[in-house]
C-alpha positions, 0 to 999 in steps of 0.5 A: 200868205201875209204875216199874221199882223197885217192890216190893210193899208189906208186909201193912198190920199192919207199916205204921208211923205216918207210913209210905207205901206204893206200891200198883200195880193192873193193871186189865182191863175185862171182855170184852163190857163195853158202852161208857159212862162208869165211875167207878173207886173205891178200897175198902180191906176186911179180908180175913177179914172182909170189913169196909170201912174207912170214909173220914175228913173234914176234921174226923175224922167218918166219910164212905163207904166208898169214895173216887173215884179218876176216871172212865174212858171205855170205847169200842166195841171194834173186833171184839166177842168172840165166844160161844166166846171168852168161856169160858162154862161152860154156854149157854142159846141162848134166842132172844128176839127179834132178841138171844139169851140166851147166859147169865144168871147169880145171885151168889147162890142163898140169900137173905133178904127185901131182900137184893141180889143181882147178875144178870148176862146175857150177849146176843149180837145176831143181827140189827139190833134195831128198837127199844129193848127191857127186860129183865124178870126175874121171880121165881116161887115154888114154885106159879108165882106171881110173887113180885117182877119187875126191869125194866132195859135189857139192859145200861145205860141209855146203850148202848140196844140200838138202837145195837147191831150184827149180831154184837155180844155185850155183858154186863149186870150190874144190883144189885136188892134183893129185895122185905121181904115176900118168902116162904119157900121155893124159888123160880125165875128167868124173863127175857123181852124187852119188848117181845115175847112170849118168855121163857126160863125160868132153871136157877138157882133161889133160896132164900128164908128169911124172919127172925122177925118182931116186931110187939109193942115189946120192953120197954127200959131207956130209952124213947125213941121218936125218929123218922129221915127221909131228904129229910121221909120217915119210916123208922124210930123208935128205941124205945127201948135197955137197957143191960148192965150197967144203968142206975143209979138216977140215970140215969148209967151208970157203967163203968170204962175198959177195960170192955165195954157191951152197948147193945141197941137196939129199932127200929120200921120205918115206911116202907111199901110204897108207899114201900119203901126200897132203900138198906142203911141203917147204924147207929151207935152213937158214946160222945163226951165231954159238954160241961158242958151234957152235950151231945155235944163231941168226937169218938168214944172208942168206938163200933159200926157195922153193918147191924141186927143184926149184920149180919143184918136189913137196913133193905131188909128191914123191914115197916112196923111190925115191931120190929127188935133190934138189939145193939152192944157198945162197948169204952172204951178202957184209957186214957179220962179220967175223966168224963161221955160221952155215948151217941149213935145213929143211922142213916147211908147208905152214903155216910155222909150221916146221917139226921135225927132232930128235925131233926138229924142228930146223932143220938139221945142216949141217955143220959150214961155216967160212966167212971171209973178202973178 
């Protein structure tokens, strides 16, 4: 409940330097939420956008996107709700053992190859269940060919449905990734109980549009050919990048503070599908002011960060071997020094940890940009 004398604060533009504000959030659990431990975690985002604001470590680097607040325990509560008290606007009823299928819902209808999306499945228990079932989804292409499947528990791994109760009616919500090789086309959802024979077939269906693939390296102003891992695994190799404006002759690129450089990255996916990445891997692309040894000193003056592609080629989505382009524009600052800066890029986790490359996570150094007044 916030103190008596609160008021909101005003919209975050007419924040001054140095000024506090109080944010006060009432929060409910959903209805059917199964017990368990949750963490409670801020995310600060812009709202036409929908960008988060990324968090900042002791030393000025950036770090995730969110920031723990706590963990809070949610109980059983005393009396489940029941079917028509959840305002549910269509009922599905499927039976699949002992548990029926109220409902099962798609954040999304349209998607790309490595894509996530959100199921959520409502169940209610009719009887007792005698042992602790999986739920399979499956995704079906327009012939009837299984495309991709999704195992998980019913709702999570700590609330096995051997502890539930006649009557109890809980909400599963499971993030999946869709799989890279995934084709065009429509395609349909199936759910069934595991184990058990039954299975309900699903009125959502899902809209799957393939990117255009590359499989012969674009040609680049530099060359690079640096390779990233995550934990000795390899996931991609930067190529190469060009630049707009070019390159001059003596490898500096020199710009005037104020001006805008177009830096067009070439990856190469190397992660296969024995080992498919599920993690949205972020890209960085930071101008830092050199030492006199032209090594990088100092925090950003300018950089770019993003998914690949502005957005539109996640790192889930890559086939081994596919060439990705991936274009960033960096701004310099009306009131950068003169002087050399050096152009790093790399990838990073959405928890911000970065990917090694040649043993550092540094990044790759992409070449020495000389900024002088306009």
């Amino acid at each position: 409940i916030p103190p008596r004398d609160f008021r909101e604060p005003p919209p975050t533009y007419a924040w001054a330097p140095g000024q506090y504000a109080q944010d006060s959030h009432t929060i409910a659990t959903v209805p059917g939420a199964p017990p368990g431990v949750y963490d409670l975690e801020l995310v600060v985002f812009n709202r036409e956008t929908f960008a988060t604001a990324r968090t900042l470590n002791d030393d000025g680097q950036l770090g995730p996107p969110s920031l723990g607040l706590g963990q809070l325990t949610v109980t059983r509560p005393q009396r489940s709700p029941t079917p028509d008290e959840m305002a549910l606007d269509r009922r599905l009823d499927v039976q699949l053992g002992p548990l029926r299928l109220l409902d099962a819902r798609f954040d999304r209808a349209e998607a790309a190859p490595g894509d996530p999306f959100l199921a959520t499945w409502y169940w209610l228990a009719d009887e007792q269940p005698p042992a602790d079932f999986t739920a399979r989804l499956s995704l079906l292409d327009g012939v009837g060919n299984v495309a991709a499947t999704f195992d998980a528990p019913p709702t999570r791994e700590s609330h096995p449905t051997s502890d539930w109760h006649p009557g109890d009616l809980w909400v599963g919500q499971h993030p999946f990734h869709l799989p890279a090789r995934l084709g065009d086309g429509a395609h349909v959802w199936r759910l069934s109980l595991h184990p058990g024979d039954n299975e309900a077939a699903l009125p959502d269906t899902l809209h799957v549009t393939a990117p255009q693939r590359a499989f012969a390296p674009p040609p680049v102003d530099v060359p690079l050919d640096a390779a990233f891992e995550d934990a000795g695994a390899l996931l991609a190799t930067l190529v190469g990048a060009s630049f707009d404006p070019l390159p001059a002759a003596d490898d500096l690129h020199p710009l005037e503070s104020g001006q805008l450089l177009t830096v067009t990255l070439v990856w190469r996916a190397e992660a296969d599908d024995t080992r498919p990445t599920h993690t949205s891997y972020r890209v960085f692309l930071h101008l830092v002011p050199s030492d006199p040894h032209g090594r990088p000193d100092g925090a950003p003056i300018a950089q770019s960060d993003a998914v690949p592609d502005n957005w539109r080629r996640p790192t889930t989505g890559w086939i081994a071997q596919e060439y990705i382009t991936d274009p960033h524009v960096l701004s310099i600052p009306t009131d950068t020094p003169p002087g050399d800066y050096v152009l790093l890029a790399g990838l990073y986790d959405p928890d911000g940890a970065r990917l090694t490359t040649h043993g550092e996570a540094g990044g790759a150094p992409l070449g020495v940009i000389a900024i002088q007044s306009p």
